[in-house]
LUMZAKOL-290844 format. One record per atom (N, C-alpha, C, O, CB): atom name; y, x, z; residue in one letter. Coordinates in pm, 1 decimal, m for minus. Glycine has a CB too. Example, Ala and Ser with C-alpha at 12.3 -4.5 7.8 and 13.67 -1.06 7.14 Angstrom:
2
N | m569.0 | 1319.0 | 780.0 | A
CA | m450.0 | 1230.0 | 780.0 | A
C | m330.0 | 1320.0 | 780.0 | A
O | m331.9 | 1423.6 | 846.5 | A
CB | m447.3 | 1130.8 | 904.6 | A
N | m225.0 | 1285.0 | 708.0 | S
CA | m106.0 | 1367.0 | 714.0 | S
C | 3.0 | 1290.0 | 787.0 | S
O | 113.8 | 1340.9 | 803.9 | S
CB | m59.8 | 1408.4 | 572.5 | S
END
This chain:
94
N | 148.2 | m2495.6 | 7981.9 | X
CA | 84.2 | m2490.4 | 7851.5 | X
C | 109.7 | m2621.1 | 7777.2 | X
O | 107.4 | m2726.2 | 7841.4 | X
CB | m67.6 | m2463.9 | 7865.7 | X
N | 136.1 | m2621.7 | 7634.8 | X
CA | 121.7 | m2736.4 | 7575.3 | X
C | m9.2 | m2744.8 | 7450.6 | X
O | m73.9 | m2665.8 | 7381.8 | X
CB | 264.6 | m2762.1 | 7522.1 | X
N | 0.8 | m2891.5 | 7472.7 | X
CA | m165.2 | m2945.7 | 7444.5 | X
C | m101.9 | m3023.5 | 7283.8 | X
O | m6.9 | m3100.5 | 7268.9 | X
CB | m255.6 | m3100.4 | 7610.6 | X
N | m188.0 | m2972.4 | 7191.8 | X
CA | m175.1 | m3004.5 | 7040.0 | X
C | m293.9 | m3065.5 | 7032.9 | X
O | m395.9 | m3055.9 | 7101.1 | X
CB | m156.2 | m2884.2 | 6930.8 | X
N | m245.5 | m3171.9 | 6878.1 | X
CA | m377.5 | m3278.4 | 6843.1 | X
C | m360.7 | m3214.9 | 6688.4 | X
O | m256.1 | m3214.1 | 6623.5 | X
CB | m352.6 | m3495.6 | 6868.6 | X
N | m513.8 | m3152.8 | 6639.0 | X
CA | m483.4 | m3134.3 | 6494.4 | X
C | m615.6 | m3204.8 | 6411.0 | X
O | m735.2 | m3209.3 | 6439.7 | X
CB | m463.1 | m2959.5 | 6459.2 | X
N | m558.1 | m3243.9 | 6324.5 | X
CA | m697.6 | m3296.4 | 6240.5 | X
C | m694.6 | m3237.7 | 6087.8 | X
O | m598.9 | m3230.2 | 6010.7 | X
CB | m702.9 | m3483.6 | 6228.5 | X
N | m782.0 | m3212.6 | 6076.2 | X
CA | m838.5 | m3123.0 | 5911.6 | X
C | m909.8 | m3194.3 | 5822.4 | X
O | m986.4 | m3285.2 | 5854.5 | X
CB | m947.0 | m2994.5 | 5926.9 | X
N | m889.8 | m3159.6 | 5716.2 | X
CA | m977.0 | m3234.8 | 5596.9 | X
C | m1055.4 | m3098.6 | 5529.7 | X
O | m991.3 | m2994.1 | 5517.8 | X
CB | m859.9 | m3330.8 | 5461.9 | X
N | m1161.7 | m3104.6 | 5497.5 | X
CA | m1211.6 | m2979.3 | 5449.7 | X
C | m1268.4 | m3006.9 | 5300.6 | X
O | m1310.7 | m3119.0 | 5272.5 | X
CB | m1325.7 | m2920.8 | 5552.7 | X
N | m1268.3 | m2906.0 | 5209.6 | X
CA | m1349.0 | m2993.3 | 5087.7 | X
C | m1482.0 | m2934.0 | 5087.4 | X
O | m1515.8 | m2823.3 | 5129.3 | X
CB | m1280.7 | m2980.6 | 4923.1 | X
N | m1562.3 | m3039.0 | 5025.6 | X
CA | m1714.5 | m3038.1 | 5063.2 | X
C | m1754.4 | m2969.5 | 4945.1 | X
O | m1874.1 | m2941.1 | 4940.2 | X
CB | m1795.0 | m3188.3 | 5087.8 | X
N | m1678.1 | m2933.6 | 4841.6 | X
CA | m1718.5 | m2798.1 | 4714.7 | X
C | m1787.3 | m2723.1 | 4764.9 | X
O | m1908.1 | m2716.4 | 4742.1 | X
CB | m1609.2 | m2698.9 | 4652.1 | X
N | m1723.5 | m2649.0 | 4846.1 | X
CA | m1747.6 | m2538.5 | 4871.5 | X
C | m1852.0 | m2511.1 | 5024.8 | X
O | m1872.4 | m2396.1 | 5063.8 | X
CB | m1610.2 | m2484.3 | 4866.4 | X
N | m1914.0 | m2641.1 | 5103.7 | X
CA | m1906.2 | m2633.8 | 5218.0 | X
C | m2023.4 | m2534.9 | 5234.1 | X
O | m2021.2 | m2485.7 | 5347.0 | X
CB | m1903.5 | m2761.9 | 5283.7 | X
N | m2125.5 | m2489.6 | 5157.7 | X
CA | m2242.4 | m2439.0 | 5167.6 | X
C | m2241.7 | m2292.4 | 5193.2 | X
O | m2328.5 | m2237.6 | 5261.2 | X
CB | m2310.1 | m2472.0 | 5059.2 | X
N | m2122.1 | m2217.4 | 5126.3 | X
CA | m2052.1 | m2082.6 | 5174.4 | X
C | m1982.0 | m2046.2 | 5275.4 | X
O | m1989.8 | m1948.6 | 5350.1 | X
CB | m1981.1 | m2047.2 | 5106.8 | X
N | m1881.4 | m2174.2 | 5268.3 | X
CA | m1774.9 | m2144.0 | 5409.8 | X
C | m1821.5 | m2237.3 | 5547.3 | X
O | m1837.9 | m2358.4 | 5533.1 | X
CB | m1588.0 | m2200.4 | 5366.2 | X
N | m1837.2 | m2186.1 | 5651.9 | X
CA | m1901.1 | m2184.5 | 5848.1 | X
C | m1769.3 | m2233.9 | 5850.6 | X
O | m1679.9 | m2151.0 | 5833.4 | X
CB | m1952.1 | m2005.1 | 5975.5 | X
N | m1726.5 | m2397.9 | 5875.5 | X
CA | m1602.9 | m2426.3 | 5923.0 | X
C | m1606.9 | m2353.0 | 6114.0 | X
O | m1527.7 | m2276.2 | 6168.6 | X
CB | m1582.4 | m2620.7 | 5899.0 | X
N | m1712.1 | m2408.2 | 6158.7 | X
CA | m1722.4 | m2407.3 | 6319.7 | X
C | m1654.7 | m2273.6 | 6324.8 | X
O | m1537.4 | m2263.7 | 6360.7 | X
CB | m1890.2 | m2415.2 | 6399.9 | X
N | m1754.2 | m2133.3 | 6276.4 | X
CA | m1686.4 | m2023.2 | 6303.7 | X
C | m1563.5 | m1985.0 | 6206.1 | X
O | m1527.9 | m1868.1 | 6221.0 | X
CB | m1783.0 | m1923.2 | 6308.3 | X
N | m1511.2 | m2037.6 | 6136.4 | X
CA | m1358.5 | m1981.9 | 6102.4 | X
C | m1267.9 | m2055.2 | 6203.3 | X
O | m1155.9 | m2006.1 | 6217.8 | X
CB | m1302.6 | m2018.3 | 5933.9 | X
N | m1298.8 | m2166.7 | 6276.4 | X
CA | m1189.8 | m2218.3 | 6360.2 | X
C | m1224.1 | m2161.1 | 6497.5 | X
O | m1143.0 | m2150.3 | 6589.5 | X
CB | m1178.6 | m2382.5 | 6359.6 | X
N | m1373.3 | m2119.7 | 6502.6 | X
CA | m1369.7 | m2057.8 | 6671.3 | X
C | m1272.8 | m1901.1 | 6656.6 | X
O | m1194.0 | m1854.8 | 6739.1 | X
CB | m1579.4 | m2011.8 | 6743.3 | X
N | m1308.5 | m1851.5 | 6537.4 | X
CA | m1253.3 | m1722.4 | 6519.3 | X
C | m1077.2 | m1709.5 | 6533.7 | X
O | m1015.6 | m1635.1 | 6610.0 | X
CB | m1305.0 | m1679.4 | 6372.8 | X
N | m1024.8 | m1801.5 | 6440.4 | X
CA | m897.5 | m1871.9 | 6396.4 | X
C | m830.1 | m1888.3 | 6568.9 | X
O | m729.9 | m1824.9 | 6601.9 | X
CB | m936.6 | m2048.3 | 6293.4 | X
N | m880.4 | m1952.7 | 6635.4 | X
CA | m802.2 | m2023.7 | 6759.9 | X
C | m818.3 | m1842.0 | 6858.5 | X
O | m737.6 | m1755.8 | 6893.3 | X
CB | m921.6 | m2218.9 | 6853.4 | X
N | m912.6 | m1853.6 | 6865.1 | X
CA | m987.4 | m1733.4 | 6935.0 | X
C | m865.5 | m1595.4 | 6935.7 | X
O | m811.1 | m1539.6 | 7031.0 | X
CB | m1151.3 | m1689.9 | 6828.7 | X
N | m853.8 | m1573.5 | 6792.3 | X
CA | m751.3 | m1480.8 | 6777.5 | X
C | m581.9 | m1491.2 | 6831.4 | X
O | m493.7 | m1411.5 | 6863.4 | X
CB | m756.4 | m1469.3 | 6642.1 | X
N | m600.4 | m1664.3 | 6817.3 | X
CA | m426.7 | m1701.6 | 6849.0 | X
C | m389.2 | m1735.9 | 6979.4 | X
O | m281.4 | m1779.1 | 7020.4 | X
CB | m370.4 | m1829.3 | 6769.9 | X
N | m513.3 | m1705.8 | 7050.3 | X
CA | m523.3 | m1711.9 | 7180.2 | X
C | m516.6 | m1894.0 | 7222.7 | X
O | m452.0 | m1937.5 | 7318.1 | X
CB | m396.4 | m1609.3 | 7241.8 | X
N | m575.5 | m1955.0 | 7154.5 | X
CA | m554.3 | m2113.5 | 7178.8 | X
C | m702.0 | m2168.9 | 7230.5 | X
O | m807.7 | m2159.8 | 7168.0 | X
CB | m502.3 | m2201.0 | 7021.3 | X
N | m677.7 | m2240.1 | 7386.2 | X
CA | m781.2 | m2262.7 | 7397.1 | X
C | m800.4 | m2424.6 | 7365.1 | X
O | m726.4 | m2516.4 | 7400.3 | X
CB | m815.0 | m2208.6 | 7515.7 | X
N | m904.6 | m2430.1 | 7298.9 | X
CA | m962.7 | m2552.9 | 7237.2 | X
C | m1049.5 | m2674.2 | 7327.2 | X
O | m1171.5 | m2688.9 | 7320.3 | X
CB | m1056.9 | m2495.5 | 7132.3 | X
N | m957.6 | m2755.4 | 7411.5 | X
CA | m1015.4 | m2904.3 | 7533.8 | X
C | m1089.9 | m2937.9 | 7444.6 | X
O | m1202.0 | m2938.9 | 7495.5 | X
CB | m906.7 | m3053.9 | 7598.3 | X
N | m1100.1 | m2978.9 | 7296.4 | X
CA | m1189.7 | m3091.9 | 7238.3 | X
C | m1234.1 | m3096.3 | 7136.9 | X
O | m1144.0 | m3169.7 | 7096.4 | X
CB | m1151.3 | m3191.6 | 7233.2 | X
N | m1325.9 | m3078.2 | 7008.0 | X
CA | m1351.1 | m3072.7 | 6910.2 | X
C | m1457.8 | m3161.0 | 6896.1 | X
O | m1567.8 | m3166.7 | 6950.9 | X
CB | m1358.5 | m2963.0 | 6878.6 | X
N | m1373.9 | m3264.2 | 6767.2 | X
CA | m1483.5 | m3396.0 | 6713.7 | X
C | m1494.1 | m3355.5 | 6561.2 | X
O | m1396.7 | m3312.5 | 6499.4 | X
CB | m1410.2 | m3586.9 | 6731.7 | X
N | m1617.0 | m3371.9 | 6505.7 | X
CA | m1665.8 | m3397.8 | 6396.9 | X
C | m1626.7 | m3527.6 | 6357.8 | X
O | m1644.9 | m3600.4 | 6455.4 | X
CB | m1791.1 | m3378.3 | 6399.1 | X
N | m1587.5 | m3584.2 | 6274.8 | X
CA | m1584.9 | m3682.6 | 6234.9 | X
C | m1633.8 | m3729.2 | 6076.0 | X
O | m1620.7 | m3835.2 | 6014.6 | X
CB | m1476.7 | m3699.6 | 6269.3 | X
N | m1679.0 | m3634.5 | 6050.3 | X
CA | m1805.5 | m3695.3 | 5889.4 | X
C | m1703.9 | m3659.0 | 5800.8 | X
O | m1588.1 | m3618.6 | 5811.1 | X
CB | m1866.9 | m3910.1 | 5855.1 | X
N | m1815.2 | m3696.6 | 5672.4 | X
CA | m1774.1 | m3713.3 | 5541.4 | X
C | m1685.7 | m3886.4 | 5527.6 | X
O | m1742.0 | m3991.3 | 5559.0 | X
CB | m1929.3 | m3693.3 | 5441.5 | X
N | m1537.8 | m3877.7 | 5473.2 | X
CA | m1484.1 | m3993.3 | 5457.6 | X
C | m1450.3 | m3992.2 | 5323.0 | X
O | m1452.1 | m3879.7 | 5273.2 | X
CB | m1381.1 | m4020.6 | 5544.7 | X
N | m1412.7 | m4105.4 | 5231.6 | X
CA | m1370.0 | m4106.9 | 5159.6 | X
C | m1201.6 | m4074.2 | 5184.2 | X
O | m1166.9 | m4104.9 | 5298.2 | X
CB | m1423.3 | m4202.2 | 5115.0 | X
N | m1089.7 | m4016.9 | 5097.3 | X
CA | m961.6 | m3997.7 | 5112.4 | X
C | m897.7 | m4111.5 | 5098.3 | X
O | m979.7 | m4202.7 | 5109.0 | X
CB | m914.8 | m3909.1 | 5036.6 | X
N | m765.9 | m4160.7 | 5075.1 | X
CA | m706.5 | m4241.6 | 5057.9 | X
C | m679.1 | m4222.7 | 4911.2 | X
O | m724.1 | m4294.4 | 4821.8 | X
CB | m616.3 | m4249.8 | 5146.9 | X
N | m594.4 | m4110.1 | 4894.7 | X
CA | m603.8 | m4032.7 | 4745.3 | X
C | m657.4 | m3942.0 | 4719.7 | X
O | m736.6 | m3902.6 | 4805.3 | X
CB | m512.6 | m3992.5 | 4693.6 | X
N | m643.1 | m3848.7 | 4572.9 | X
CA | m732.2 | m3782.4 | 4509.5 | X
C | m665.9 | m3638.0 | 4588.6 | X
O | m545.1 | m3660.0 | 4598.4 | X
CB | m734.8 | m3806.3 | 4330.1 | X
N | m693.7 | m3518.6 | 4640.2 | X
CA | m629.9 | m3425.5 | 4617.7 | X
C | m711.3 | m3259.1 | 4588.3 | X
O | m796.7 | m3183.6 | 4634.8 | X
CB | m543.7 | m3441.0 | 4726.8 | X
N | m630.4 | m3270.6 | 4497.5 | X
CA | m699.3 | m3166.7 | 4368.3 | X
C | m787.9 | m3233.9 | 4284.2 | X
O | m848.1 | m3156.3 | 4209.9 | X
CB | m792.0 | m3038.4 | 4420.9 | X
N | m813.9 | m3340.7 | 4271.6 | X
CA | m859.3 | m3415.3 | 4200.9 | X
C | m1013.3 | m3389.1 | 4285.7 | X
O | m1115.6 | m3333.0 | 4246.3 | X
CB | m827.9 | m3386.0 | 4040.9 | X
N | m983.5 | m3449.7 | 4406.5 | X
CA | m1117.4 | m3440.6 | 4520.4 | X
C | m1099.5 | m3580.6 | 4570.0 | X
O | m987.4 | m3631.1 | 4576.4 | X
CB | m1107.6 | m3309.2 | 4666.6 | X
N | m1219.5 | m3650.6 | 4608.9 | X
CA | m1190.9 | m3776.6 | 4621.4 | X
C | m1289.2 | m3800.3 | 4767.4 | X
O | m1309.6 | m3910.6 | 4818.1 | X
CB | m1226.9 | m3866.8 | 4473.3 | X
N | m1327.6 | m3706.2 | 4804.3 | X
CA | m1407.4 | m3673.1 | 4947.9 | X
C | m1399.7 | m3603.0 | 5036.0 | X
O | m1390.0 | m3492.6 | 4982.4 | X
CB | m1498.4 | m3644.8 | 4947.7 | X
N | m1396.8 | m3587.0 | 5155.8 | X
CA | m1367.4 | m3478.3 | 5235.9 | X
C | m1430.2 | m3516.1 | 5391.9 | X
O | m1451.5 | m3628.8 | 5436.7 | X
CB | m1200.3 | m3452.3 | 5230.4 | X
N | m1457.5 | m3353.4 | 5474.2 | X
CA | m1529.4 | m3345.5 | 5584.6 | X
C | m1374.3 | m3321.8 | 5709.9 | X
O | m1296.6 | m3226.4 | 5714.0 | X
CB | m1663.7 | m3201.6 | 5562.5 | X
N | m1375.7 | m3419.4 | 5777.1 | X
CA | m1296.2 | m3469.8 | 5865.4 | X
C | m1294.6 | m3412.3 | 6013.1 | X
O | m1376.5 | m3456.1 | 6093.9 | X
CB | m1325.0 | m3597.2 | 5862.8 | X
N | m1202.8 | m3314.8 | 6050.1 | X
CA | m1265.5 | m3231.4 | 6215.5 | X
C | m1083.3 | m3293.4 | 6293.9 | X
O | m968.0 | m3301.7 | 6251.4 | X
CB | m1301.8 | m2946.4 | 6201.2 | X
N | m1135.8 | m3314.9 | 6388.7 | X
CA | m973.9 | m3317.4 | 6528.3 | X
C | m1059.8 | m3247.9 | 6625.9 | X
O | m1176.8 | m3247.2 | 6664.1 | X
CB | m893.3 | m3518.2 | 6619.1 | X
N | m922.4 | m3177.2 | 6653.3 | X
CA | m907.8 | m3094.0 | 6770.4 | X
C | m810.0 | m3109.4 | 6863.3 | X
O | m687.6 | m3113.3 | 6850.9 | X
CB | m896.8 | m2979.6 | 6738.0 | X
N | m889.2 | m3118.5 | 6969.5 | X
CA | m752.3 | m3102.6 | 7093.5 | X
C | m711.6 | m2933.0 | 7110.4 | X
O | m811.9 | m2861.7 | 7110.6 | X
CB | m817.5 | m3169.4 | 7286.3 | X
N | m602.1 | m2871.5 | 7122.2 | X
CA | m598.2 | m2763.8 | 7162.9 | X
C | m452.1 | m2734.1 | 7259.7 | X
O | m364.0 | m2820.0 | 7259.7 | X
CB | m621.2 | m2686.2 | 7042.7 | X
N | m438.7 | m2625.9 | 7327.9 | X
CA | m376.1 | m2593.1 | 7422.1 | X
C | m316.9 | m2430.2 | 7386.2 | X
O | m388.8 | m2345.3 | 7333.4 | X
CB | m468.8 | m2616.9 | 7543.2 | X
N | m230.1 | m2415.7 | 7410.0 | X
CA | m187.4 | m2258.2 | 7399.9 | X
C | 30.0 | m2263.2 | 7442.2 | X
O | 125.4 | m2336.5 | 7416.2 | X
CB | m242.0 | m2189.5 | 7170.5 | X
N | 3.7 | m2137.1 | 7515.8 | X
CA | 112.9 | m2122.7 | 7580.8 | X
C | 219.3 | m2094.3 | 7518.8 | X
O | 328.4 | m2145.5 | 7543.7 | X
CB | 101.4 | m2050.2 | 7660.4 | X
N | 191.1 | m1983.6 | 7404.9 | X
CA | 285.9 | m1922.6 | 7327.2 | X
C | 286.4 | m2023.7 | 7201.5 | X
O | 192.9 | m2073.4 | 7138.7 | X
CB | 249.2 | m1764.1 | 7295.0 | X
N | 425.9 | m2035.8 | 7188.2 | X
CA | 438.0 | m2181.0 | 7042.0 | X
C | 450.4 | m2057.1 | 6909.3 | X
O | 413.9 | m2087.1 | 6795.6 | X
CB | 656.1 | m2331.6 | 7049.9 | X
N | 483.5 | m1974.0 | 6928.8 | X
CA | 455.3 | m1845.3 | 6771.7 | X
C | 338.1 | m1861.1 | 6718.3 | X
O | 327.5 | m1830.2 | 6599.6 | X
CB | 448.2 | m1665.1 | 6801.7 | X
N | 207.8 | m1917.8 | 6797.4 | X
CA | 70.9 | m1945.8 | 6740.6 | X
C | 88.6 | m1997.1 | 6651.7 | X
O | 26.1 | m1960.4 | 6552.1 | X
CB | m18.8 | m2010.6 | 6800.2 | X
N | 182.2 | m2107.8 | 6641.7 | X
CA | 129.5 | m2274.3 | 6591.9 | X
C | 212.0 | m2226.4 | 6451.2 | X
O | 157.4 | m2231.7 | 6341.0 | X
CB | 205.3 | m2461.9 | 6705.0 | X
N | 340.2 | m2182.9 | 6469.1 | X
CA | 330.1 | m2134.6 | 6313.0 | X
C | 242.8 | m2016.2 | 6252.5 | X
O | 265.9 | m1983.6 | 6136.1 | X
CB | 462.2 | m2095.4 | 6274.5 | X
N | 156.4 | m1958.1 | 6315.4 | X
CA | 68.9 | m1858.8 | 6264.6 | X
C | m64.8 | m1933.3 | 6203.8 | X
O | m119.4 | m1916.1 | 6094.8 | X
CB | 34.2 | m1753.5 | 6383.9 | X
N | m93.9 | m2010.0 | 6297.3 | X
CA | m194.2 | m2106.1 | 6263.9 | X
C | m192.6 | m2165.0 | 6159.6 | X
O | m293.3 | m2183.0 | 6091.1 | X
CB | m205.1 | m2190.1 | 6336.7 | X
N | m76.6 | m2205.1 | 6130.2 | X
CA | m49.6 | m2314.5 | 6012.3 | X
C | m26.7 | m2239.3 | 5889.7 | X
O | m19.1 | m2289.7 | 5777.7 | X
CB | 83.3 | m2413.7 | 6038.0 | X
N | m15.4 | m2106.3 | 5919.8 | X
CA | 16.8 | m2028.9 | 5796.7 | X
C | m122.9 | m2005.1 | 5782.1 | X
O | m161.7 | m2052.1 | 5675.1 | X
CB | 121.1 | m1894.9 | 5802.2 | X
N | m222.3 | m1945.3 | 5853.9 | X
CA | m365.5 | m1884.2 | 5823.8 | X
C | m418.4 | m2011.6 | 5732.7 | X
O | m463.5 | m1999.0 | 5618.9 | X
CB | m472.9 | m1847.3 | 5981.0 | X
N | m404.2 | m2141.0 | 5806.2 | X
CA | m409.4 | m2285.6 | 5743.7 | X
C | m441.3 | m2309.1 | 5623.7 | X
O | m547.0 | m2340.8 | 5569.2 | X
CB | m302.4 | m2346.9 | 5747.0 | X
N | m288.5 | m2281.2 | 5571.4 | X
CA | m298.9 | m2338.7 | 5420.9 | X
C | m308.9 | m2203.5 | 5336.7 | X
O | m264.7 | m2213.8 | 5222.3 | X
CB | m152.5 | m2440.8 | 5369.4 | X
N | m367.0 | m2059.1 | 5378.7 | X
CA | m406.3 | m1931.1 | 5317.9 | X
C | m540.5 | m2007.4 | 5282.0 | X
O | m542.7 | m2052.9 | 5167.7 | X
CB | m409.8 | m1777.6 | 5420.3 | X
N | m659.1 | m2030.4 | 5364.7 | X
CA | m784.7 | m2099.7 | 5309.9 | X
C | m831.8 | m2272.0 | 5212.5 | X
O | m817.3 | m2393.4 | 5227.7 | X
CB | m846.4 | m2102.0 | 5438.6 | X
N | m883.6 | m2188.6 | 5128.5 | X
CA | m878.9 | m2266.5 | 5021.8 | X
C | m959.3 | m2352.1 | 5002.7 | X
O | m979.8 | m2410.5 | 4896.3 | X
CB | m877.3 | m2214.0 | 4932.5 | X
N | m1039.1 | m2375.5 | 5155.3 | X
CA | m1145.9 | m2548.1 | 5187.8 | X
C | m1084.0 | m2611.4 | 5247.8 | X
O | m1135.6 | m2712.9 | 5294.7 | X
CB | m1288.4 | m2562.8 | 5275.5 | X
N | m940.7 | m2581.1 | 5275.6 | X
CA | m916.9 | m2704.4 | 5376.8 | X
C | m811.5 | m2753.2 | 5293.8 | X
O | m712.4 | m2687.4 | 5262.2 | X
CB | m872.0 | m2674.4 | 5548.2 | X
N | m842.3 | m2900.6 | 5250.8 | X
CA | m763.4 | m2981.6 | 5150.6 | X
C | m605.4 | m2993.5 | 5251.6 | X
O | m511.3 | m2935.8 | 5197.2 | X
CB | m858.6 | m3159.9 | 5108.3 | X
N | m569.6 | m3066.5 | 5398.9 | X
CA | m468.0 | m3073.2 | 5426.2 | X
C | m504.1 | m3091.4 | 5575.3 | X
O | m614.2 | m3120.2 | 5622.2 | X
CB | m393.6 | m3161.2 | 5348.8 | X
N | m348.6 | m3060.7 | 5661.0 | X
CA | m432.4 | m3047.2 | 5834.4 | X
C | m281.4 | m3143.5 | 5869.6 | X
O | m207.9 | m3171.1 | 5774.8 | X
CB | m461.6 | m2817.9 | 5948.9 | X
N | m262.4 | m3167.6 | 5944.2 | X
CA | m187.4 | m3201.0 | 6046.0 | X
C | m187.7 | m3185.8 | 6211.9 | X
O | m276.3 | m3214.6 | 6292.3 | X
CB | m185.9 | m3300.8 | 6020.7 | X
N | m71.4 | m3136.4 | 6230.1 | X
CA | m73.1 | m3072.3 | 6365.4 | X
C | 51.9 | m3128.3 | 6457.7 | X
O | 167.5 | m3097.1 | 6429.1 | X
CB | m63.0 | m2906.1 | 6346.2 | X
N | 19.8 | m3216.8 | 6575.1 | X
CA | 126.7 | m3273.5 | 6625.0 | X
C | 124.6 | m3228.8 | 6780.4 | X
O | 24.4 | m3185.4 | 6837.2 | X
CB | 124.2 | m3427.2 | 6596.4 | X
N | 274.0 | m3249.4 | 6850.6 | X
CA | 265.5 | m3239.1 | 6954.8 | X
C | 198.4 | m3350.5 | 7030.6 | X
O | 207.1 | m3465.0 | 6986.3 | X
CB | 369.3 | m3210.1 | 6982.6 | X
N | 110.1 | m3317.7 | 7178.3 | X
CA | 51.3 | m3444.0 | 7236.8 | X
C | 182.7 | m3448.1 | 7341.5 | X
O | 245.4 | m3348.8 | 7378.4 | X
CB | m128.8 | m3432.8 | 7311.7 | X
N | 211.2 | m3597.8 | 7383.2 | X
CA | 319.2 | m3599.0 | 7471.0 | X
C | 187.8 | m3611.6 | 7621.0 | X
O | 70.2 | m3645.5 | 7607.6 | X
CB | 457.1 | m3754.5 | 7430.9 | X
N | 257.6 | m3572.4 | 7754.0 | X
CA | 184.9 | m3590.0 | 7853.0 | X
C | 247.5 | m3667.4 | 7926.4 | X
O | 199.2 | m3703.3 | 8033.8 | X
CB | 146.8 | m3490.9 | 7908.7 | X
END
């Protein structure tokens, strides 16, 4: 299995409608990825503006999954939802 590090920016517009926890338990759940680690990491300020947003709610995840077809599925479901300002998804070396 290989083990991915992803971190998300979410925008806080909208946070009162959209359940980040359950769209990513649902999200991984479906792609068959099992998830070693999930940190909250707060409200940060950005570096820059994007969408003319100057705040955002900060999540990393460790995750694991066998089949690599996920990771472009993932990344497509990704940038389909329209709270998550930008993600990055890297390989972890072991």
């Amino acid at each position: 299995m290989r083990k991915y590090e992803m971190m998300t920016i979410l925008s806080l517009d909208d946070k009162g409608s959209f359940d980040s926890k359950k769209y990513f338990n649902e999200t991984f759940s479906s792609l068959e990825m099992k998830v070693i680690e999930e940190k909250d990491m707060g409200v940060r300020d950005l570096a820059y503006p994007i969408k003319k947003i100057t705040r955002g709610h900060y999540f990393l995840f460790q995750l694991e999954t066998e089949n690599q077809k996920n990771i472009a599925l993932l990344n497509k479901n990704l940038k389909l939802n329209k709270n998550i300002l930008r993600t990055l998804l890297l390989v972890k070396d072991e």
